[in-house]
C-alpha positions, -999 to 999 in steps of 0.1 A, spaced: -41 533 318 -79 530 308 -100 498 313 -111 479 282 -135 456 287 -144 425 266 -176 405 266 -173 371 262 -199 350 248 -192 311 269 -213 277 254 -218 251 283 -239 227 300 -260 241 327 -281 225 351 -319 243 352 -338 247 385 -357 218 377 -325 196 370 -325 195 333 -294 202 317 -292 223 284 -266 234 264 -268 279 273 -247 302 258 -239 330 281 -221 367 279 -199 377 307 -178 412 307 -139 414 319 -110 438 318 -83 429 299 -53 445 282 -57 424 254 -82 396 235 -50 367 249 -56 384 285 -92 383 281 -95 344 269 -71 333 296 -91 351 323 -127 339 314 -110 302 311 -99 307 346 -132 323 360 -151 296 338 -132 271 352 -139 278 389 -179 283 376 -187 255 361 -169 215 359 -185 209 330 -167 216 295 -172 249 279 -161 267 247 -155 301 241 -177 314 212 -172 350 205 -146 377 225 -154 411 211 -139 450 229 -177 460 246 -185 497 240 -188 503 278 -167 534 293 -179 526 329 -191 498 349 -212 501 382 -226 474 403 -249 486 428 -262 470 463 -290 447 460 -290 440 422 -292 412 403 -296 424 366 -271 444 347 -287 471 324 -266 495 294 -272 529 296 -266 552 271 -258 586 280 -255 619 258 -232 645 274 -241 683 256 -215 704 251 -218 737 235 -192 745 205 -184 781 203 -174 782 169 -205 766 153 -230 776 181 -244 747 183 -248 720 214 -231 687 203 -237 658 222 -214 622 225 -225 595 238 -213 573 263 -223 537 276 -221 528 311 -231 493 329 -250 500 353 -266 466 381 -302 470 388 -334 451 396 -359 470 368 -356 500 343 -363 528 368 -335 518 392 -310 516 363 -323 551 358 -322 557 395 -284 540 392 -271 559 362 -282 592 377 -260 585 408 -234 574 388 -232 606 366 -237 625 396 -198 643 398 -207 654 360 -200 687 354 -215 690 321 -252 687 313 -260 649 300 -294 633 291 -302 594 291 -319 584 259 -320 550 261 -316 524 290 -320 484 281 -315 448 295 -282 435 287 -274 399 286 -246 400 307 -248 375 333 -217 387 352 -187 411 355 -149 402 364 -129 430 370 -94 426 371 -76 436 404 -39 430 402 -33 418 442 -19 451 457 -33 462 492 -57 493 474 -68 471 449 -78 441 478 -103 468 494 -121 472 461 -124 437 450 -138 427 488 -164 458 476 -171 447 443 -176 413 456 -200 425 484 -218 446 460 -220 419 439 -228 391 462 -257 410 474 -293 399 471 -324 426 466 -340 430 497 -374 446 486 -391 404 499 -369 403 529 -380 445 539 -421 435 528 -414 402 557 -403 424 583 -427 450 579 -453 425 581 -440 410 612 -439 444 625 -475 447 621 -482 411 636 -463 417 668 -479 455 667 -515 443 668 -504 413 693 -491 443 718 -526 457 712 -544 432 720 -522 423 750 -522 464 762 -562 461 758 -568 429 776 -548 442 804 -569 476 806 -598 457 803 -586 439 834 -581 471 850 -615 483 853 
């Protein structure tokens, strides 16, 4: 059976970084069998989210026919793809799109992302368009069985994950430091030497 997922559009109180609270309305995407699935599981994921009240605005079917999160991502970016197929009765290439939700920090790695994604494409495929979404988060439903346990503990890893470009910049930089300290140690000690 094929995923559907629903975005859900949730109204609630939220607490800025500077400690004002304002009223946000946010989008989050779920699998769901059905729209009575769907607003019983974002009540439950709401619910362990946030104490405050919340409503429940807007549940629509999202045109999405994959989802990826990606290490090191904190964005979520739609990208539309056109996979060209060549009729042989008309001659002519057709192409159909797809969407896919791809996690990324900017616009080139969602391009970077989507490419990796498609890669076990057999078909040619092009990507017209790649934008922002609004989505804040994803909850994919996993139903408890031993396969399924593995792949949330991966989704959540995936998810949980923080970019690293700062953390890689502070450790090449420390790199350096202690690189030019052994330089000045090695020289000081030739210098002694001679």
């Amino acid at each position: 059976m094929s995923q559907t997922w629903y975005e859900c559009k949730v109204k609630y109180r939220k607490t800025h970084e500077t400690g004002e609270q304002k009223v946000t309305t946010e989008s989050y995407l779920l699998d769901a069998i059905s729209y009575t699935e769907a607003e019983a599981r974002i009540n439950e994921e709401m619910a362990a989210y946030t104490s405050e009240e919340f409503l429940i605005t807007n549940i629509k079917v999202a045109n999405l026919s994959e989802v990826h999160p990606f290490e090191n991502s904190d964005r979520w970016f739609k990208s539309k793809v056109a996979l060209i197929a060549f009729d042989e009765n008309s001659g002519k290439e057709r192409k159909t799109n797809t969407y896919l939700l791809v996690q990324a920090n900017d616009v080139k790695e969602a391009y970077d992302h989507t490419i990796e994604a498609m890669k076990g494409t057999m078909g040619d495929y092009t990507i017209p368009v790649i934008s922002e979404s609004l989505i804040i988060d994803v909850f994919p439903y996993f139903s408890g069985d031993e396969g399924d346990l593995d792949q949330l503990e991966k989704f959540n890893s995936l998810k949980a994950s923080t970019p690293k470009s700062n953390v890689y910049n502070e450790d090449l930089e420390a790199l350096d430091a202690f690189e030019n300290e052994e330089a000045g140690i090695v020289g000081a000690l030739e210098g002694e030497e001679e």
